[in-house]
N, C-alpha and C positions, 0 to 999 in steps of 0.2 A: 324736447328742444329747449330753444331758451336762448336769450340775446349772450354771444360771448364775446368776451375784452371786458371786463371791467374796468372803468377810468381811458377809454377810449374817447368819449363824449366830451364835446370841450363847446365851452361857455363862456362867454368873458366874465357875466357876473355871478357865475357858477361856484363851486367848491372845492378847497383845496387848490387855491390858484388856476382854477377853473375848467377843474374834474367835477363829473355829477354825481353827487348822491343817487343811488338806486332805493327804488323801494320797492319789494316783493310781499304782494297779497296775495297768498296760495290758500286755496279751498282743501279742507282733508280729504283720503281718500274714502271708496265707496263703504259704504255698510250695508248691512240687509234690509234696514230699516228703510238707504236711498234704493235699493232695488225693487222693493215695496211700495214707493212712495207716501211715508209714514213721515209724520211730523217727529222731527226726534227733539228741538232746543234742548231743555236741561239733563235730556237724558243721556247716561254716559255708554251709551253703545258703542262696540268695538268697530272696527274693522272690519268689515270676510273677508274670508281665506281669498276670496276673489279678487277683494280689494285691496288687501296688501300685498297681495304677488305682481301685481299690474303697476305697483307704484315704483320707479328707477331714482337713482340718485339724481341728483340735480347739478345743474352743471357750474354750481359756484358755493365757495367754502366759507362761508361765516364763521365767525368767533361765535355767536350766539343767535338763536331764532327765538323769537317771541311768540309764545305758545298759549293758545286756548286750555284751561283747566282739565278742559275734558280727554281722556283717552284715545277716540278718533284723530285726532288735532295731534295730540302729545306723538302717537307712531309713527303719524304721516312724517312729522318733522324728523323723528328716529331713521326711517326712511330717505327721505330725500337727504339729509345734511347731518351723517353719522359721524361726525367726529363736532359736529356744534355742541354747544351749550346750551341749555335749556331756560328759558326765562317767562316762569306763568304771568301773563294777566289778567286777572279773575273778569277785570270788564269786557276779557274779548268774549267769554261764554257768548252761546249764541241764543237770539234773542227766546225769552220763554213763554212758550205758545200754552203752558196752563192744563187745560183740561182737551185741547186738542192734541195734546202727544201722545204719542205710541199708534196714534189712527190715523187711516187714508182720507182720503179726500173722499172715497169712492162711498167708504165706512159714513160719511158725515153728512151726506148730498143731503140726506132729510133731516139733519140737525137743524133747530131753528136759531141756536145761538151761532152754529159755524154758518149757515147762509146767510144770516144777517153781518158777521165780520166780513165775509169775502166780496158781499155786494156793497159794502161802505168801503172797498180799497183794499184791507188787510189793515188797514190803520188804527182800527178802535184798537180797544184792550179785549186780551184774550182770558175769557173765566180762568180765575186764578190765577193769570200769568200779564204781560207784560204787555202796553201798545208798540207801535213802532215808533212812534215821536221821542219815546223815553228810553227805548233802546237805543236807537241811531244817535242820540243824545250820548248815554255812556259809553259806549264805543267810541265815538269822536273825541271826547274829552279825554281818554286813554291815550290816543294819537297822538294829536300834539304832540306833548310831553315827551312819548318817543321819536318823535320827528326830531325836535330841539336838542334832545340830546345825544342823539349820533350825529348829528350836524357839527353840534360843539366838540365832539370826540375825534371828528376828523374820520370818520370812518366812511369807506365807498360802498356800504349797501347796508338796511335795515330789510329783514326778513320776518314778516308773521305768517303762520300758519294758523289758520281758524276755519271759521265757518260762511256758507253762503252768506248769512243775512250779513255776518260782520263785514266779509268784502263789499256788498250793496250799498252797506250805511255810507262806510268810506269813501268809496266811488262816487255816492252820489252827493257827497258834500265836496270832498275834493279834488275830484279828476277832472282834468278837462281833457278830452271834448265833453261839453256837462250832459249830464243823458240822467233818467229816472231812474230810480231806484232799482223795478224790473228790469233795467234794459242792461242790468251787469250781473246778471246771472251767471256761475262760473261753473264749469264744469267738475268732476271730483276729481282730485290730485291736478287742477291749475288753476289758474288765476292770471294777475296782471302785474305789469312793470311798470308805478311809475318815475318819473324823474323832478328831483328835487332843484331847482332854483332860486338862487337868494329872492333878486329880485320881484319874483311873480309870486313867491312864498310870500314875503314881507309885505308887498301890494294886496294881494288878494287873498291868502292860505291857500293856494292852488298849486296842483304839480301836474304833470303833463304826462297821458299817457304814451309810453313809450312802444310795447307790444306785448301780447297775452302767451301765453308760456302753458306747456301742460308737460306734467312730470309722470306719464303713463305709457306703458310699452304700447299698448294698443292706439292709441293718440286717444283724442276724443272719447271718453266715457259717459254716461247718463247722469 
């Protein structure tokens, strides 16, 4: 599914004489690694077969999608929007978990370094790899940037395709209704819609979520 009419949405202090900007944050589709529930961040695991057969096109045409570095990220967007453009940004990688990648959760229960991260929040820093302050940090400061300039381009929708944690950073600094971090968990092949406004952008850096969207035949996936 997925909201259709692009430029139906009218605002007084909206854009383009008062058409909304859209912005789509879509989660790639599944891999083995989410069917296992394995920490994947820098690692550049595919696709399954499962999970690219379950992903459908999507129901609007971008000039260009803004793409996570990684292969996961890069199909899904080949998938949903096959005739877009492809445009990497290295900050959307997702955040890198270190020495807990390629293991479950199940793998780790007696790790004393992963039960001390997960009982402090997920927030510390991961051995060898990244906290979340300074991920959700790079991801955000990538944003902007793209915000502002499909705004000044005039264009009706910016499109990234990435990963959970990059949708969660984004959400939880700029969506409103404002919710934590965990509470924007996206599913594989969807994510969220949301809506750009001058006003409440230049007030606050805020956009308003509009509705959540999944690009999978089956709806709902793990």
């Amino acid at each position: 599914g997925g909201y259709g009419g692009a430029g139906v949405l009218r605002h007084p202090g909206g854009h383009q004489g008062g058409t909304l900007m859209k912005i789509y944050l879509l989660r790639h589709g599944k891999t083995a690694y989410n069917a296992e529930h394995r920490y994947q961040g820098h690692r550049d695991i595919p696709l399954s077969v499962e999970g690219e057969a379950e992903l459908i096109r999507a129901d609007l045409d971008p000039a260009v999608v803004y793409v996570s570095p990684l292969r996961r990220a890069r199909r899904t967007a080949e998938r949903l929007f096959p005739d877009a453009g492809q445009s990497v940004v290295e900050a959307f990688i997702e955040m890198d978990f270190g020495a807990f990648e390629g293991r479950s959760y199940l793998e780790m229960e007696n790790d004393r370094d992963y039960r001390a991260w997960v009982e402090g929040g997920c927030n510390g820093r991961c051995p060898g790899g990244e906290d979340r302050p300074e991920f959700c940090r790079r991801v955000c400061a990538a944003f902007v940037p793209l915000v502002e300039q499909t705004v000044g381009q005039g264009l009706p929708e910016l499109v990234i395709v990435a990963h959970g944690g990059v949708l969660m950073a984004l959400m939880e600094q700029f969506a409103l209704p404002e919710r934590g971090y965990f509470d924007w968990e996206a599913p594989n092949g969807g994510g969220y819609v949301l809506v750009w406004e001058t006003g409440l952008w230049q007030s606050s850096r805020k956009l308003r979520l509009l509705e959540s969207v999944q690009y999978t035949k089956g709806g709902v996936s793990c």
